[in-house]
TORDRENKOL-334924 format. One line per 2 residues: number of its first residue (from 1); their letters; for each residue x, y, z of C-alpha. Coordinates in steps of 0.001 Angstrom, whole numbers, always signed. Each point is the difference from the previous one (the first is absolute). Layout:
BEGIN
NUM> a> X,Y,Z; ...
This chain:
BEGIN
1> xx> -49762,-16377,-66731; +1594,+30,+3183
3> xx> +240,+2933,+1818; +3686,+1399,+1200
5> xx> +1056,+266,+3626; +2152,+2634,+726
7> xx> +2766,-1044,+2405; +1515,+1869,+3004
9> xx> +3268,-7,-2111; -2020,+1390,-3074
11> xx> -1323,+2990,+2296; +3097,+1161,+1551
13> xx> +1879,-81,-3539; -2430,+2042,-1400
15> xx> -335,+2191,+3294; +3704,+256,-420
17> xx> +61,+1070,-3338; -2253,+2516,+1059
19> xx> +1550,+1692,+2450; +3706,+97,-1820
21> xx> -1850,+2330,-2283; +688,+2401,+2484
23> xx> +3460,-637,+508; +2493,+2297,-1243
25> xx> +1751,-2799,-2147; -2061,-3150,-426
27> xx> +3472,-2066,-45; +1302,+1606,+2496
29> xx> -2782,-1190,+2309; -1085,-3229,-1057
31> xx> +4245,-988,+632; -159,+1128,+3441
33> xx> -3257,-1339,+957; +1736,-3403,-1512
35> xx> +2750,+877,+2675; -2732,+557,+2907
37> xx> +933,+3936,+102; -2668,+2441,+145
39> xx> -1245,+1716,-3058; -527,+3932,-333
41> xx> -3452,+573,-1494; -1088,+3298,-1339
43> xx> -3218,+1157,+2047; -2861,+2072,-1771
45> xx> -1077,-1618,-3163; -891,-4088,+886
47> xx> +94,+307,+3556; +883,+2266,+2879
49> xx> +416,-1380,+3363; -1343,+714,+4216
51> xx> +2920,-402,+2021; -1728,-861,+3335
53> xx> +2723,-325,+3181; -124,-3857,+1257
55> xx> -1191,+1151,+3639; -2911,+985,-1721
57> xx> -847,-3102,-1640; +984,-1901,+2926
59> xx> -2454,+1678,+1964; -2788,-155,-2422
61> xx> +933,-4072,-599; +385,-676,+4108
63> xx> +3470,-1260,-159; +3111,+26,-1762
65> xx> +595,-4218,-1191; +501,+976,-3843
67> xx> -2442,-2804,-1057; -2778,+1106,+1967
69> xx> +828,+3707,-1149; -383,-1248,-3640
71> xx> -3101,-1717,+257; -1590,+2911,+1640
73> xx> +1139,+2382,-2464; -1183,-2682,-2786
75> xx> -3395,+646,+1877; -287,+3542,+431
77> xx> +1411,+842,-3469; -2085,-2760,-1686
79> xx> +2989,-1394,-1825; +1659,+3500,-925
81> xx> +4104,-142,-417; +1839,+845,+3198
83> xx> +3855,-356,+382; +1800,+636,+3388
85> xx> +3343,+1344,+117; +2844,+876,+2435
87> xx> -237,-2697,+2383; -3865,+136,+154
89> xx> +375,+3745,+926; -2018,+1290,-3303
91> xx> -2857,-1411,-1789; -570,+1141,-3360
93> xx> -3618,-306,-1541; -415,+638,-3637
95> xx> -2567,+1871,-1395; -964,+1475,-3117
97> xx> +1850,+3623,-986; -2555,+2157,+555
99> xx> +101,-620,+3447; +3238,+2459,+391
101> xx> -2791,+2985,-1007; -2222,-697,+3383
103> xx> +1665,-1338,+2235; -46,+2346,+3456
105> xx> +783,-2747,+2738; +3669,+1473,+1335
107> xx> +1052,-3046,+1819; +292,-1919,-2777
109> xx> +1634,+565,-3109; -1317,+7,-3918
111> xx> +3012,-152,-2167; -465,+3030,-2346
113> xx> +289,-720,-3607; +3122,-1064,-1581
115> xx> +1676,-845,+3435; +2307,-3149,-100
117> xx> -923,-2653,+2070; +1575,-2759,+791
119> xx> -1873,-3433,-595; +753,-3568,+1214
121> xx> -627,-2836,-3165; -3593,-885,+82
123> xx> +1271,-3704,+603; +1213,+871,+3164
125> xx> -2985,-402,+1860; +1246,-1572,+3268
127> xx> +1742,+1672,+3162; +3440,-266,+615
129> xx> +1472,+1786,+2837; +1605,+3636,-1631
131> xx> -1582,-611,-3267; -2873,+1980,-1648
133> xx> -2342,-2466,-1662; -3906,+399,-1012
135> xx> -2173,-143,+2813; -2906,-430,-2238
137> xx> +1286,-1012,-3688; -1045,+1754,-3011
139> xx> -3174,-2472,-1174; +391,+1427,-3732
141> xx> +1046,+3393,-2038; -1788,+2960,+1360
143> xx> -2348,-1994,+2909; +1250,+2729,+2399
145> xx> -1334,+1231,+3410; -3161,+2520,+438
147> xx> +1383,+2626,+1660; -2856,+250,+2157
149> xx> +965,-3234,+1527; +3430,+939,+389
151> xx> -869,+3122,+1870; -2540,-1585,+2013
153> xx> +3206,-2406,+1363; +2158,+2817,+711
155> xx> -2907,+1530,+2378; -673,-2823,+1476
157> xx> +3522,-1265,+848; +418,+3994,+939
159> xx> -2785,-230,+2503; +923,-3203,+1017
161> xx> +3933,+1098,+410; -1379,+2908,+1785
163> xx> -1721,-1799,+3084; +3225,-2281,+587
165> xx> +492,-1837,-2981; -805,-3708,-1264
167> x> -1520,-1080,+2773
């Protein structure tokens, strides 16, 4: 018996189907994501999400070139889903929910539970200028970040923004 190799197209359908279970209405969503709109996401039962501010992860990552930004975020999440947002100004990291109960660090941002959020298509995984898109794409349902990696980002890139920034 052969054994089955699961495709990049197989994982991001079924990270996809995933995450529109937190979408208000399921149609809704997946038609706008087919129309390259962002998709609101309910917060607090799949996921939540660390909104870190992009001078942050800047510093932390040494520079600003989106590429290089995304491979050191691959890095220092290990692979965890990241999406930026608002012309690079916002990087979200999700996490599981029960990060909303302890997170304490005030310069970033857990979404608390049942917060909309708006969410790029998980096949939009490449910058374009003014366009949010996944950073670090969702590898498969529920392979989120460890929120002790996200926070250790956000000090570091805090530190680092702190002392005069990426450099």
């Amino acid at each position: 018996m052969q054994p089955h190799v699961t495709t990049g197209a197989e994982r991001a359908l079924a990270a996809e189907h995933w995450l529109l279970c937190a979408a208000p209405d399921v149609a809704v969503a997946r038609k706008e994501w087919q129309e390259g709109m962002e998709v609101l996401l309910r917060c607090g039962v799949l996921f939540t999400a660390i909104r870190i501010p992009g001078f942050f992860v800047y510093a932390a990552a040494g520079g600003e070139e989106p590429v290089d930004v995304d491979a050191f975020l691959t890095k220092a999440l290990e692979g965890g889903p990241v999406f930026a947002s608002s012309g690079l100004s916002r990087y979200y990291a999700l996490v599981p929910p029960s990060t909303a109960r302890q997170w304490r660090d005030q310069s970033t941002e857990c979404r608390a539970p049942r917060t909309l959020l708006g969410v790029p298509s998980v096949r939009r995984t490449t910058y374009e200028d003014g366009r949010s898109y996944w950073a670090v794409p969702m590898d498969s349902p529920a392979a989120l970040c460890t929120p002790d990696l996200v926070d250790q980002l956000a000090r570091s890139g805090q530190e680092r923004w702190a002392l005069g920034g990426a450099s």
